[in-house]
mmJSON file of the N, C-alpha and C atoms, coordinates in Angstrom:
{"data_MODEL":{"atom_site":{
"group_PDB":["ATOM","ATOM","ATOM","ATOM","ATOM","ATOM","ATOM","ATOM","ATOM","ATOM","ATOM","ATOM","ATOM","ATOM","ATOM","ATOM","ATOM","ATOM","ATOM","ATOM","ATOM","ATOM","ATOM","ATOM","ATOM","ATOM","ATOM","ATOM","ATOM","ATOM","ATOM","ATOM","ATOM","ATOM","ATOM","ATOM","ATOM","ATOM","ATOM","ATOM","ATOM","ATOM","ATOM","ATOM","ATOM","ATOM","ATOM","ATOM","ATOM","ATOM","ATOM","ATOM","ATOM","ATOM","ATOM","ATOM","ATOM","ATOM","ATOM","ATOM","ATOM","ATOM","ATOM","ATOM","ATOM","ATOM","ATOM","ATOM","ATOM","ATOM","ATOM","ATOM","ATOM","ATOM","ATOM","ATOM","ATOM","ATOM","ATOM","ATOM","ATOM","ATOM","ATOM","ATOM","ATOM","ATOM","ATOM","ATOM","ATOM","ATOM","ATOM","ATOM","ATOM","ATOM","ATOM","ATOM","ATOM","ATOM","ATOM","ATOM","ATOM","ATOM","ATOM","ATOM","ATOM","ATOM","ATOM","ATOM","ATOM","ATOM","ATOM","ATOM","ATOM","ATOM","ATOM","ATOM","ATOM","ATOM","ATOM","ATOM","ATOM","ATOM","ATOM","ATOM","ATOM","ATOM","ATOM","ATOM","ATOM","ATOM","ATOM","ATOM","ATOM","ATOM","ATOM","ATOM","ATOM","ATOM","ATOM","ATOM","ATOM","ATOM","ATOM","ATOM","ATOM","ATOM","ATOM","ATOM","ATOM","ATOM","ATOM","ATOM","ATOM","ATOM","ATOM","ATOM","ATOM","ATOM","ATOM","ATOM","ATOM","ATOM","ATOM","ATOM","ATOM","ATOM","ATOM","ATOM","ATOM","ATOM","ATOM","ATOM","ATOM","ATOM","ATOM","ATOM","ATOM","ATOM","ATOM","ATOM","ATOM","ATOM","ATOM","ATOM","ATOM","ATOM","ATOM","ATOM","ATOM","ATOM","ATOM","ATOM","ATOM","ATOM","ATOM","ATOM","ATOM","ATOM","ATOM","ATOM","ATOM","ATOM","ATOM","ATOM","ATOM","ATOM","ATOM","ATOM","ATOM","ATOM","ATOM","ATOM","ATOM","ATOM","ATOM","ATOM","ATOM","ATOM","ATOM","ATOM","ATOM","ATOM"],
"id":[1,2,3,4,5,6,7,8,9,10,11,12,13,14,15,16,17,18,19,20,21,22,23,24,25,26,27,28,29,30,31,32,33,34,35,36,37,38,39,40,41,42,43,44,45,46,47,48,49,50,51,52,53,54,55,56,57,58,59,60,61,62,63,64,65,66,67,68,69,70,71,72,73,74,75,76,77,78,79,80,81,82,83,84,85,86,87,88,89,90,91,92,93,94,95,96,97,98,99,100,101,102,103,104,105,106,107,108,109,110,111,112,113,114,115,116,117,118,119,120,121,122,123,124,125,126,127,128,129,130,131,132,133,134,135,136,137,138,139,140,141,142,143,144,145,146,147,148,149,150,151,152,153,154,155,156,157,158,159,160,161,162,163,164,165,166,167,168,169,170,171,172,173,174,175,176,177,178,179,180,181,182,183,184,185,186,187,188,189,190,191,192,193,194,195,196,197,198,199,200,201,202,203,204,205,206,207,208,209,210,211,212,213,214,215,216,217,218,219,220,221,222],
"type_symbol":["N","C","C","N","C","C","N","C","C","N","C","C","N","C","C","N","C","C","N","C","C","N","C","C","N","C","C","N","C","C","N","C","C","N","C","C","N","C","C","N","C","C","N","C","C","N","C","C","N","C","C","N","C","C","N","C","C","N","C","C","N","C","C","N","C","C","N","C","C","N","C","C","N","C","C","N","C","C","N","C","C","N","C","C","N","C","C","N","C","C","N","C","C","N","C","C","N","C","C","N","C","C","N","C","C","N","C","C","N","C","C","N","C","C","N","C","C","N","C","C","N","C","C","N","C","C","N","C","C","N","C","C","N","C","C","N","C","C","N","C","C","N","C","C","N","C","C","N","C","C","N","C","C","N","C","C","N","C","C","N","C","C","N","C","C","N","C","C","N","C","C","N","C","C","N","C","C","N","C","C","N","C","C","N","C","C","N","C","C","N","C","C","N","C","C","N","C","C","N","C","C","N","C","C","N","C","C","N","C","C","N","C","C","N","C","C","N","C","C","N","C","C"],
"label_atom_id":["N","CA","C","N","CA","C","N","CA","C","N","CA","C","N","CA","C","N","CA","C","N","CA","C","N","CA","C","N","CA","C","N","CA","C","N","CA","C","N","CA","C","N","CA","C","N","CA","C","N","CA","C","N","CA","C","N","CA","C","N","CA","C","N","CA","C","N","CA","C","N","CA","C","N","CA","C","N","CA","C","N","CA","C","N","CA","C","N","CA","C","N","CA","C","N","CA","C","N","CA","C","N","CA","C","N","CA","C","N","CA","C","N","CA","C","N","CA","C","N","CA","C","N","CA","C","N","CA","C","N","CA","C","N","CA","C","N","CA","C","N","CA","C","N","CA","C","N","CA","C","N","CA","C","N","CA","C","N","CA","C","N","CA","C","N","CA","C","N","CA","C","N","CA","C","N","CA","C","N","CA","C","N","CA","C","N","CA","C","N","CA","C","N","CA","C","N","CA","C","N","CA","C","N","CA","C","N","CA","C","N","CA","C","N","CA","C","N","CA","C","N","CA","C","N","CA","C","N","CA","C","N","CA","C","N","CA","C","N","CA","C","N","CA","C","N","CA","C","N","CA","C","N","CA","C","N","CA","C"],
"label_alt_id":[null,null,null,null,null,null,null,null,null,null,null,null,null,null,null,null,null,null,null,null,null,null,null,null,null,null,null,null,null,null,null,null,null,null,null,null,null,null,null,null,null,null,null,null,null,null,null,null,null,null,null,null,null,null,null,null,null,null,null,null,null,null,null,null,null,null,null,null,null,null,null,null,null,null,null,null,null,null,null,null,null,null,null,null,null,null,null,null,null,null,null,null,null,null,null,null,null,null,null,null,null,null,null,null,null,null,null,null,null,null,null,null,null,null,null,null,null,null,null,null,null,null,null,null,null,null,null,null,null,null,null,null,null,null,null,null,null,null,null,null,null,null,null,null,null,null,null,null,null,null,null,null,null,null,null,null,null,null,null,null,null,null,null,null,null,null,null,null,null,null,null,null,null,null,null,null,null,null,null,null,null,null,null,null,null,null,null,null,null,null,null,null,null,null,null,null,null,null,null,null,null,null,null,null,null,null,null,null,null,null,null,null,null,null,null,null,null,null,null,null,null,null],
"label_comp_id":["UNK","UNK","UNK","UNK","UNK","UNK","UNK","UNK","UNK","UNK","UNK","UNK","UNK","UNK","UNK","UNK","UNK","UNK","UNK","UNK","UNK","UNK","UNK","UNK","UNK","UNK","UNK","UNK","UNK","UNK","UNK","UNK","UNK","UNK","UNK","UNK","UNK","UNK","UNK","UNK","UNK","UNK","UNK","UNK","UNK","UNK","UNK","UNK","UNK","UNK","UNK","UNK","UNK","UNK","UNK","UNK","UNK","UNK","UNK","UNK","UNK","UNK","UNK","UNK","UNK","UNK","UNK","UNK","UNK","UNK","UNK","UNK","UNK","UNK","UNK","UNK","UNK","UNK","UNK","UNK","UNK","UNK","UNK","UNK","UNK","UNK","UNK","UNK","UNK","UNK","UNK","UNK","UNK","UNK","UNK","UNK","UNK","UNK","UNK","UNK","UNK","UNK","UNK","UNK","UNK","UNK","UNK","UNK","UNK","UNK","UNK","UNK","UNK","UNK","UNK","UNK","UNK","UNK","UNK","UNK","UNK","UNK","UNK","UNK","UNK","UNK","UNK","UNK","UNK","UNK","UNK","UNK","UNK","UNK","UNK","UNK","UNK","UNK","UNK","UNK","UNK","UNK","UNK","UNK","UNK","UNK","UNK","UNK","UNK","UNK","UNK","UNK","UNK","UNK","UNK","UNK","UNK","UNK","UNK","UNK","UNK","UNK","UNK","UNK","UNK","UNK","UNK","UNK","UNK","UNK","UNK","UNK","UNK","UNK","UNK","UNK","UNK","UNK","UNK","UNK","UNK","UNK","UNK","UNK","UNK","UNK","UNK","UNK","UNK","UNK","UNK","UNK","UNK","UNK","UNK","UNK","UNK","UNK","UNK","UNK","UNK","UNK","UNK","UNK","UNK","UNK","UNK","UNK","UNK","UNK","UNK","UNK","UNK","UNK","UNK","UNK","UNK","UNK","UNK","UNK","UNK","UNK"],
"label_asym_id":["A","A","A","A","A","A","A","A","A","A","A","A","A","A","A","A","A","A","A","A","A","A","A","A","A","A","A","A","A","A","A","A","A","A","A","A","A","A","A","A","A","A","A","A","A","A","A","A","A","A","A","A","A","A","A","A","A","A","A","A","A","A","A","A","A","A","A","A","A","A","A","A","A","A","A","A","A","A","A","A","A","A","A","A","A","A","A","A","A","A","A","A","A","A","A","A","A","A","A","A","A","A","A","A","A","A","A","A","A","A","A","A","A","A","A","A","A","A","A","A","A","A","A","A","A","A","A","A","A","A","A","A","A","A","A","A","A","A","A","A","A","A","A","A","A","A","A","A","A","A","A","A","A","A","A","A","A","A","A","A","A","A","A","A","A","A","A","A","A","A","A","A","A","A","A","A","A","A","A","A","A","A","A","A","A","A","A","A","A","A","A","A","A","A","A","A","A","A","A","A","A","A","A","A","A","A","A","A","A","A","A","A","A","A","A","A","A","A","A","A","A","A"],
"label_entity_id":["1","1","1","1","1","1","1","1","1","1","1","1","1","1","1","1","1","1","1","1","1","1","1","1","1","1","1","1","1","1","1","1","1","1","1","1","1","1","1","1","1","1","1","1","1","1","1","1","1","1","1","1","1","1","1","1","1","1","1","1","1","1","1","1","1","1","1","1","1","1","1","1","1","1","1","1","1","1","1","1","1","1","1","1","1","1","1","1","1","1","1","1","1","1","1","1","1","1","1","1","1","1","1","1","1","1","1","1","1","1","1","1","1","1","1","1","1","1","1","1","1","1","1","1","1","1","1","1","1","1","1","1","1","1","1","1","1","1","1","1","1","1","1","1","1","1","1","1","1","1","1","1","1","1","1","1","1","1","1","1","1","1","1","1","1","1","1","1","1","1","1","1","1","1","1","1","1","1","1","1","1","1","1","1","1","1","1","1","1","1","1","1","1","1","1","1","1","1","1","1","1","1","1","1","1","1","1","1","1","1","1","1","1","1","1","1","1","1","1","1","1","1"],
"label_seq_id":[1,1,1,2,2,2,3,3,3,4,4,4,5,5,5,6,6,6,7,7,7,8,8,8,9,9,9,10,10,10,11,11,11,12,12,12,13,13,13,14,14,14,15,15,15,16,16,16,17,17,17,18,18,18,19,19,19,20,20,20,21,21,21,22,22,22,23,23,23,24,24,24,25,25,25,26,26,26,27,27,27,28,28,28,29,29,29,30,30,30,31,31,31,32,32,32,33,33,33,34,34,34,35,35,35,36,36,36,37,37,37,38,38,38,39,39,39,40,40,40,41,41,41,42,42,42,43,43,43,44,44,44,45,45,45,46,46,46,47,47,47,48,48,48,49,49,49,50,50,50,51,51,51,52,52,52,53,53,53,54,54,54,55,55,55,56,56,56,57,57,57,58,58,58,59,59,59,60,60,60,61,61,61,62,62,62,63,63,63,64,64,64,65,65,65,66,66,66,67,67,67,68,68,68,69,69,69,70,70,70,71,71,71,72,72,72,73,73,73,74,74,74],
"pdbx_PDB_ins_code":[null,null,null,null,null,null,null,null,null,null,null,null,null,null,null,null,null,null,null,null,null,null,null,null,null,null,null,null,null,null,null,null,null,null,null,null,null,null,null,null,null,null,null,null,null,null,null,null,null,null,null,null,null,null,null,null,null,null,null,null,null,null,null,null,null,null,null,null,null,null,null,null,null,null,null,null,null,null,null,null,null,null,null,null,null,null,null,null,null,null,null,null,null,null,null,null,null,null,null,null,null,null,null,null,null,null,null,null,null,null,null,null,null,null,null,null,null,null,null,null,null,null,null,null,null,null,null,null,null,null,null,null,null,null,null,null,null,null,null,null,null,null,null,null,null,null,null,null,null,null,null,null,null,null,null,null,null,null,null,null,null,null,null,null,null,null,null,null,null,null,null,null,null,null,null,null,null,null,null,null,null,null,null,null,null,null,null,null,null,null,null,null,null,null,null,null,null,null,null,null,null,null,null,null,null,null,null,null,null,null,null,null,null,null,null,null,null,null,null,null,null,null],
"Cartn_x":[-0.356,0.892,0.903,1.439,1.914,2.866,2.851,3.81,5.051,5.941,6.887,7.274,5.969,6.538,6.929,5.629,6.591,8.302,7.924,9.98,10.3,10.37,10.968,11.103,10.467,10.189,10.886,10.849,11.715,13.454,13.661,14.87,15.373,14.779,15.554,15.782,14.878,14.835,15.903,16.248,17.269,18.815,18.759,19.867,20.227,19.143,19.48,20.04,19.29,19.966,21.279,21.752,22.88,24.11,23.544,24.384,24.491,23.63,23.552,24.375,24.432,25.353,26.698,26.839,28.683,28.738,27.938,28.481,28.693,27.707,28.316,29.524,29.51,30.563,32.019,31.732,32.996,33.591,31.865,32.185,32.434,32.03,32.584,34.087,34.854,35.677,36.635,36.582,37.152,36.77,36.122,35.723,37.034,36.718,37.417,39.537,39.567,41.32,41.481,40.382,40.468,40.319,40.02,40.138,41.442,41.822,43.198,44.86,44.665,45.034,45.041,43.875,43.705,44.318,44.428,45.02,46.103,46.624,48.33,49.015,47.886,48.793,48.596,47.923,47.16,48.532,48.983,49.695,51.23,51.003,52.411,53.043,51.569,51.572,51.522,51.114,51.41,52.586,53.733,54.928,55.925,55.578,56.158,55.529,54.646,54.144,55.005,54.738,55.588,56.953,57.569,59.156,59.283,58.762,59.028,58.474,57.889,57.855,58.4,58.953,59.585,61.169,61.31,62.313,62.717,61.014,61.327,61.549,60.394,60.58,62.465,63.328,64.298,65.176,64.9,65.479,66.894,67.843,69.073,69.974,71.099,71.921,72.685,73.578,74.192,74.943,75.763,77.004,76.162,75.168,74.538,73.932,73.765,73.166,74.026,72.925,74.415,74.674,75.966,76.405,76.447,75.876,75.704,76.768,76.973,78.133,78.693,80.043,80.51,80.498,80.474,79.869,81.425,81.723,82.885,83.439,81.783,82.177,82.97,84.024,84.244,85.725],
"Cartn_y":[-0.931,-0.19,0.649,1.518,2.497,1.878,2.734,2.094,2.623,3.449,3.672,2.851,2.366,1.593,0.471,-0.342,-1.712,-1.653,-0.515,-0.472,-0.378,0.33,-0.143,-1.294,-1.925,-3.395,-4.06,-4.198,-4.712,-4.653,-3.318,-2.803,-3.379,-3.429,-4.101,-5.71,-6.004,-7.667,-7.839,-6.626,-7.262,-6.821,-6.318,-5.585,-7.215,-7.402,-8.642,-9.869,-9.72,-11.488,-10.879,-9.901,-9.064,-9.974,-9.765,-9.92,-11.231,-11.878,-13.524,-13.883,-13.66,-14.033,-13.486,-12.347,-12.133,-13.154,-13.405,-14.403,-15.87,-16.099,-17.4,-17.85,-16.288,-16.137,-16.31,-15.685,-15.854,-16.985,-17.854,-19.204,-20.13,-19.79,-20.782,-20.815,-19.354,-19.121,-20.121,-19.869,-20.851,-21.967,-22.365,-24.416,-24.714,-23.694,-24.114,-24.119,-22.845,-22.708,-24.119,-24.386,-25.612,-27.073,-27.307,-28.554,-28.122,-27.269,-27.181,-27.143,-27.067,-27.557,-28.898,-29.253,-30.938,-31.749,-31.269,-31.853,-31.945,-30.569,-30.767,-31.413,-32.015,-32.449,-34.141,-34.908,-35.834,-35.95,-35.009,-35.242,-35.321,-35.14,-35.084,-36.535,-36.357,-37.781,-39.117,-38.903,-39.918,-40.115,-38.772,-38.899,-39.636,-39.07,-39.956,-41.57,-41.875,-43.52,-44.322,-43.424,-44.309,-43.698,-43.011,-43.342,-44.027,-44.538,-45.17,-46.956,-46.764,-48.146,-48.729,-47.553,-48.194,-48.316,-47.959,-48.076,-49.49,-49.782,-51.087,-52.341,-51.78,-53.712,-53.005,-52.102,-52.85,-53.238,-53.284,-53.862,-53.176,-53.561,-52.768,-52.582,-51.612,-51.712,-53.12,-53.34,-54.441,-54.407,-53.678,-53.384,-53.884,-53.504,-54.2,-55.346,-55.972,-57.562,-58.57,-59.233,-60.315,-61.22,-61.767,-62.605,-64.098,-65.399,-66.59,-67.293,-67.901,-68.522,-69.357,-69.304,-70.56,-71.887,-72.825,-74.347,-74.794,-76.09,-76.58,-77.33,-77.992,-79.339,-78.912,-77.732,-77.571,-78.405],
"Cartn_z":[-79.17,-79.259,-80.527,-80.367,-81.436,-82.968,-83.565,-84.477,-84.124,-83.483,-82.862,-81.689,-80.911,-79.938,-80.865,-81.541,-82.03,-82.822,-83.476,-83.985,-83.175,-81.537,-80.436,-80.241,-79.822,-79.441,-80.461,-81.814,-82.912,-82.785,-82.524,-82.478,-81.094,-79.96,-79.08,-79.575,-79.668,-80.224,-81.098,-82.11,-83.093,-82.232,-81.228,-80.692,-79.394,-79.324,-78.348,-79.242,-80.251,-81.415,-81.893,-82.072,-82.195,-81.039,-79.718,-78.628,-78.731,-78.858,-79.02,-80.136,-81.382,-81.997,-81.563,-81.284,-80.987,-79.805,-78.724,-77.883,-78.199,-79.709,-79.814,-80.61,-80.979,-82.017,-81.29,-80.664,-79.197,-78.725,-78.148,-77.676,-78.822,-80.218,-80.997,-81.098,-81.564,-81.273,-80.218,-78.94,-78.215,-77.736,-78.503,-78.671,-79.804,-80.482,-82.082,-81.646,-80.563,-80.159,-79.265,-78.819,-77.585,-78.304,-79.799,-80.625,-80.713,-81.451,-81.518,-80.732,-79.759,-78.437,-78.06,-78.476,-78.327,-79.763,-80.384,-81.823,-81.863,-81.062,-81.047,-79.777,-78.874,-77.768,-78.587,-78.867,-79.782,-80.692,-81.231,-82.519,-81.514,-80.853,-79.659,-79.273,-78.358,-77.9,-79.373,-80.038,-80.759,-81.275,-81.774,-82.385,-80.803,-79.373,-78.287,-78.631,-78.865,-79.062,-80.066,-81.156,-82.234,-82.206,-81.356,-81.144,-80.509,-78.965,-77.916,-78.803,-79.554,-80.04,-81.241,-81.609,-83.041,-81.924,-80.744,-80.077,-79.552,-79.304,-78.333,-79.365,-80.555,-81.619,-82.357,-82.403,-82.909,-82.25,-80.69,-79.773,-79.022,-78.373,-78.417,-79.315,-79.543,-80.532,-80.29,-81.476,-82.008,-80.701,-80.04,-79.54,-77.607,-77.813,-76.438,-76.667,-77.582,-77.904,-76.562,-75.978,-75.828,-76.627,-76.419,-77.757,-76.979,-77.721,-78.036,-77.37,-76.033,-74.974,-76.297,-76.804,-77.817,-77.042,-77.507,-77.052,-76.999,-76.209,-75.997,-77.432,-77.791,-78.763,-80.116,-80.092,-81.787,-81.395],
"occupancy":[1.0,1.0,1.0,1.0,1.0,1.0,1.0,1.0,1.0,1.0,1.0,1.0,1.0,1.0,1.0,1.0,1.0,1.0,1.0,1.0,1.0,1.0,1.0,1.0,1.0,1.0,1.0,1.0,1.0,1.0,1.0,1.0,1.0,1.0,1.0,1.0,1.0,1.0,1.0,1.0,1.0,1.0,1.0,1.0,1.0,1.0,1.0,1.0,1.0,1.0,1.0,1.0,1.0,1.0,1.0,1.0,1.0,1.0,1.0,1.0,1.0,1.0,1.0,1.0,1.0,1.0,1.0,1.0,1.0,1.0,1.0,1.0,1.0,1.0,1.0,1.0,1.0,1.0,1.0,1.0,1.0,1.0,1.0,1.0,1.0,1.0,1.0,1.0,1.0,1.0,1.0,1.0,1.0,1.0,1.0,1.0,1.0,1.0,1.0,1.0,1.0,1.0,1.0,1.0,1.0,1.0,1.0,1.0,1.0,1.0,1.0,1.0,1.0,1.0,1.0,1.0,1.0,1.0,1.0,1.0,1.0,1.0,1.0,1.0,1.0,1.0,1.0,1.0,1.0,1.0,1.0,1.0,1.0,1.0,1.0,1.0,1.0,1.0,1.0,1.0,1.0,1.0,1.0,1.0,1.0,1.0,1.0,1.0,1.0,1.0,1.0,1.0,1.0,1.0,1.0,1.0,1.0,1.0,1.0,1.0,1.0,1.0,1.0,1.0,1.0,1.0,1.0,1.0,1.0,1.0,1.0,1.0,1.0,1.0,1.0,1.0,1.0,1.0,1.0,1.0,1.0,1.0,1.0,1.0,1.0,1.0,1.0,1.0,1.0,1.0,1.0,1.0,1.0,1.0,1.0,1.0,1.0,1.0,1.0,1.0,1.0,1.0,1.0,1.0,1.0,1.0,1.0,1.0,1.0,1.0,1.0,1.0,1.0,1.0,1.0,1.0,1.0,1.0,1.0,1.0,1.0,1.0],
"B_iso_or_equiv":[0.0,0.0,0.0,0.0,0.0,0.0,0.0,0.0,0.0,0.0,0.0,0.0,0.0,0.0,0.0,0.0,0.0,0.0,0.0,0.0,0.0,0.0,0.0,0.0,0.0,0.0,0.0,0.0,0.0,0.0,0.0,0.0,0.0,0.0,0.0,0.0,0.0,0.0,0.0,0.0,0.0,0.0,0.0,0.0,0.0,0.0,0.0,0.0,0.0,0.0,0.0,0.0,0.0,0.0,0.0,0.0,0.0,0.0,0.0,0.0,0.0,0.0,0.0,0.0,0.0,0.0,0.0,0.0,0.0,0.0,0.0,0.0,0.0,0.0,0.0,0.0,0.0,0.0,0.0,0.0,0.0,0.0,0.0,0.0,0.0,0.0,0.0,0.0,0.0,0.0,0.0,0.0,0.0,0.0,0.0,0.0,0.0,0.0,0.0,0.0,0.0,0.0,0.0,0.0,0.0,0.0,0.0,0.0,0.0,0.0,0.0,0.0,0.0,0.0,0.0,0.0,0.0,0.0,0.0,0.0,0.0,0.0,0.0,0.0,0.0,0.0,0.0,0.0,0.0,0.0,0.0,0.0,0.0,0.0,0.0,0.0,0.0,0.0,0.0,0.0,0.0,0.0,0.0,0.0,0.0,0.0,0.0,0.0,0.0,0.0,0.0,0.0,0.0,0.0,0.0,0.0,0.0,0.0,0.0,0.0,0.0,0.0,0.0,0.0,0.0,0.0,0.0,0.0,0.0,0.0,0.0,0.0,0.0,0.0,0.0,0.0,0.0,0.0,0.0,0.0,0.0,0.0,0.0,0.0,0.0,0.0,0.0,0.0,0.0,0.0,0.0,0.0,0.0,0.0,0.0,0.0,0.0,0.0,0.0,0.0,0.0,0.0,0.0,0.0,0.0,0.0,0.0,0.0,0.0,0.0,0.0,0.0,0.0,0.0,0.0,0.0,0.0,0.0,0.0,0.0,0.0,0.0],
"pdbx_formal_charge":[null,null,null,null,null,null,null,null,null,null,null,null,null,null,null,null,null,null,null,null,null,null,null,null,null,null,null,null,null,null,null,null,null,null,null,null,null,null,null,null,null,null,null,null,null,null,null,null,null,null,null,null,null,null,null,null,null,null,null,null,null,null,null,null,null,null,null,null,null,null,null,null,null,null,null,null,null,null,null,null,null,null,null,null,null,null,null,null,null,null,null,null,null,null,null,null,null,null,null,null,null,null,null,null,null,null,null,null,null,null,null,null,null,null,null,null,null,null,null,null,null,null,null,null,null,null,null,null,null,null,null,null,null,null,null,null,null,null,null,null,null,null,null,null,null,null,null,null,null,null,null,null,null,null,null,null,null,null,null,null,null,null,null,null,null,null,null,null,null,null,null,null,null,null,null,null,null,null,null,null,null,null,null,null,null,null,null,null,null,null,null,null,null,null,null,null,null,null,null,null,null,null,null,null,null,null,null,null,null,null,null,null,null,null,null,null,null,null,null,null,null,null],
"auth_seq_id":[1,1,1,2,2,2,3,3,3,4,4,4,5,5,5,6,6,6,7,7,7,8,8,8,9,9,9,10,10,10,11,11,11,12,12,12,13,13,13,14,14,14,15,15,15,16,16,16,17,17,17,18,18,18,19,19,19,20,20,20,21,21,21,22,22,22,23,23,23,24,24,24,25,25,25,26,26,26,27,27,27,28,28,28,29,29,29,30,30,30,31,31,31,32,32,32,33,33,33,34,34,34,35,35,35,36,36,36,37,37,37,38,38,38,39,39,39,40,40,40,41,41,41,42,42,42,43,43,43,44,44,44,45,45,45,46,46,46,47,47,47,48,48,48,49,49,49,50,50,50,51,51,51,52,52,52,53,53,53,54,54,54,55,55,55,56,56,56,57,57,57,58,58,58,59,59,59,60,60,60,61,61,61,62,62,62,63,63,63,64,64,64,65,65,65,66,66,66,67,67,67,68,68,68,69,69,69,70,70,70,71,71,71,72,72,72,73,73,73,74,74,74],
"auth_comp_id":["UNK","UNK","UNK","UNK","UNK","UNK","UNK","UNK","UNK","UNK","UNK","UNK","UNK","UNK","UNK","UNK","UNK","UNK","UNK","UNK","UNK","UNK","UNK","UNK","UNK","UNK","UNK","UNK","UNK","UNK","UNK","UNK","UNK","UNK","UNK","UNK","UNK","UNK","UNK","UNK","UNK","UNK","UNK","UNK","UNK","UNK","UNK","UNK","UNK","UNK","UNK","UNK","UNK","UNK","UNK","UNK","UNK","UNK","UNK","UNK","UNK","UNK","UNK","UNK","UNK","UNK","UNK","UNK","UNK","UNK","UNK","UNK","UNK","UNK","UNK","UNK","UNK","UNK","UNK","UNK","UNK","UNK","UNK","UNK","UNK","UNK","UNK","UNK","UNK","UNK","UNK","UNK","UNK","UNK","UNK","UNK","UNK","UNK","UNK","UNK","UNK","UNK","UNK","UNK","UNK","UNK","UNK","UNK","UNK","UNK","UNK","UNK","UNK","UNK","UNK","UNK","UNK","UNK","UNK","UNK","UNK","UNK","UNK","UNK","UNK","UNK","UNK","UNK","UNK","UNK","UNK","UNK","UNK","UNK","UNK","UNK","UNK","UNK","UNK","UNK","UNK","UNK","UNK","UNK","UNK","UNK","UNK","UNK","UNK","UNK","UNK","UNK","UNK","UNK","UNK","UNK","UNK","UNK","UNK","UNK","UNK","UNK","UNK","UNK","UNK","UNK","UNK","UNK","UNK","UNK","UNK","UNK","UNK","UNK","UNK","UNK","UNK","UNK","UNK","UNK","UNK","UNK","UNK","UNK","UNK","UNK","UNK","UNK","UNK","UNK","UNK","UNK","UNK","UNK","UNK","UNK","UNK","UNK","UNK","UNK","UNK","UNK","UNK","UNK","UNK","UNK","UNK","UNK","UNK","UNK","UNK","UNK","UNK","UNK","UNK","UNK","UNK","UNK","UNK","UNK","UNK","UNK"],
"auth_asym_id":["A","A","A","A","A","A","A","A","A","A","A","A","A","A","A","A","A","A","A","A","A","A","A","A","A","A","A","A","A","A","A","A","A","A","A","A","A","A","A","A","A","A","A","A","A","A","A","A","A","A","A","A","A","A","A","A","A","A","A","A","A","A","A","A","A","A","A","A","A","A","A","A","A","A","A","A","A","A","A","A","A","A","A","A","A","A","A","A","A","A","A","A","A","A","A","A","A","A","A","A","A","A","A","A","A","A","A","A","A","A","A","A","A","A","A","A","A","A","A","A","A","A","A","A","A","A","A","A","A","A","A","A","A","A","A","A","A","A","A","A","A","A","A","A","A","A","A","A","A","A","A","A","A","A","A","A","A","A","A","A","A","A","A","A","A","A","A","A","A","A","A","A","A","A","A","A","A","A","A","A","A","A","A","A","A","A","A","A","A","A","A","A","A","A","A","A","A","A","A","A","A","A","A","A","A","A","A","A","A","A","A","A","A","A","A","A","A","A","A","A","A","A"],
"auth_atom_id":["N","CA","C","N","CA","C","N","CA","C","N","CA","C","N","CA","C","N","CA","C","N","CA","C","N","CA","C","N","CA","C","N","CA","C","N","CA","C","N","CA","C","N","CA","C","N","CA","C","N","CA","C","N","CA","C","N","CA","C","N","CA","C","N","CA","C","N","CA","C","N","CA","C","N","CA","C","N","CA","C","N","CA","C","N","CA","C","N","CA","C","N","CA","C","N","CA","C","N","CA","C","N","CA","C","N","CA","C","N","CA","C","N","CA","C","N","CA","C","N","CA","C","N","CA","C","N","CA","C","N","CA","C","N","CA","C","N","CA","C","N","CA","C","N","CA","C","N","CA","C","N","CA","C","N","CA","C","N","CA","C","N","CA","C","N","CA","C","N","CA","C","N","CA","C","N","CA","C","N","CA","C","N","CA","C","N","CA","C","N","CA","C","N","CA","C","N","CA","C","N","CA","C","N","CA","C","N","CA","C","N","CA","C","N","CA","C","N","CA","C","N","CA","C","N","CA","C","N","CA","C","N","CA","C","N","CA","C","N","CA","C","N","CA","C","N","CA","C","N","CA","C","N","CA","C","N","CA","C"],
"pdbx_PDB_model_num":[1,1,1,1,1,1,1,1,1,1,1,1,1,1,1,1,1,1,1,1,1,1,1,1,1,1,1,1,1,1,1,1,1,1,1,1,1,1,1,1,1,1,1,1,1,1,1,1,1,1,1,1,1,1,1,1,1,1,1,1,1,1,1,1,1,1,1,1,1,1,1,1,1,1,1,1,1,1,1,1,1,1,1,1,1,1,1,1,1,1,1,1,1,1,1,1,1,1,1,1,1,1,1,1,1,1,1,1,1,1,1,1,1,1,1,1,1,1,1,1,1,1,1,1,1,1,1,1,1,1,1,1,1,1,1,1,1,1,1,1,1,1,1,1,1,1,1,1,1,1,1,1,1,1,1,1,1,1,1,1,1,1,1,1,1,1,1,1,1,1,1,1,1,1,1,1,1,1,1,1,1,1,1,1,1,1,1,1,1,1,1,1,1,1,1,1,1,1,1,1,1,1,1,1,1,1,1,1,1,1,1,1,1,1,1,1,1,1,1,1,1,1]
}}}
């Protein structure tokens, strides 16, 4: 080959690793919006977990407790 052909041949090669990086650049791109998506449903669901359970251990309010049958023997 010529020395014009190989800078051809070079120049496509760098024009193709060109394309390859913007595409991974891309797909990194939306891996990275799609953790984040997952982080905030994660951070969701957990603030529903620990309400629904800090719900259940303090039990019902005072005003729905039932209250203690008084005994005959006083």
């Amino acid at each position: 080959m010529s020395l014009y052909g190989d800078a051809i041949a070079a120049m496509r090669r760098v024009v193709l690793i060109d394309e390859r990086v913007i595409r991974a650049t891309d797909q990194l791109r939306d891996v990275s919006a799609e953790v984040q998506s997952l982080r905030d449903r994660v951070s969701r669901l957990e603030g529903m977990i620990t309400g629904l359970t800090a719900r259940e251990t303090a039990g019902p309010p005072s005003a729905q407790r039932r209250k203690l049958p008084r005994s005959d023997n006083t």
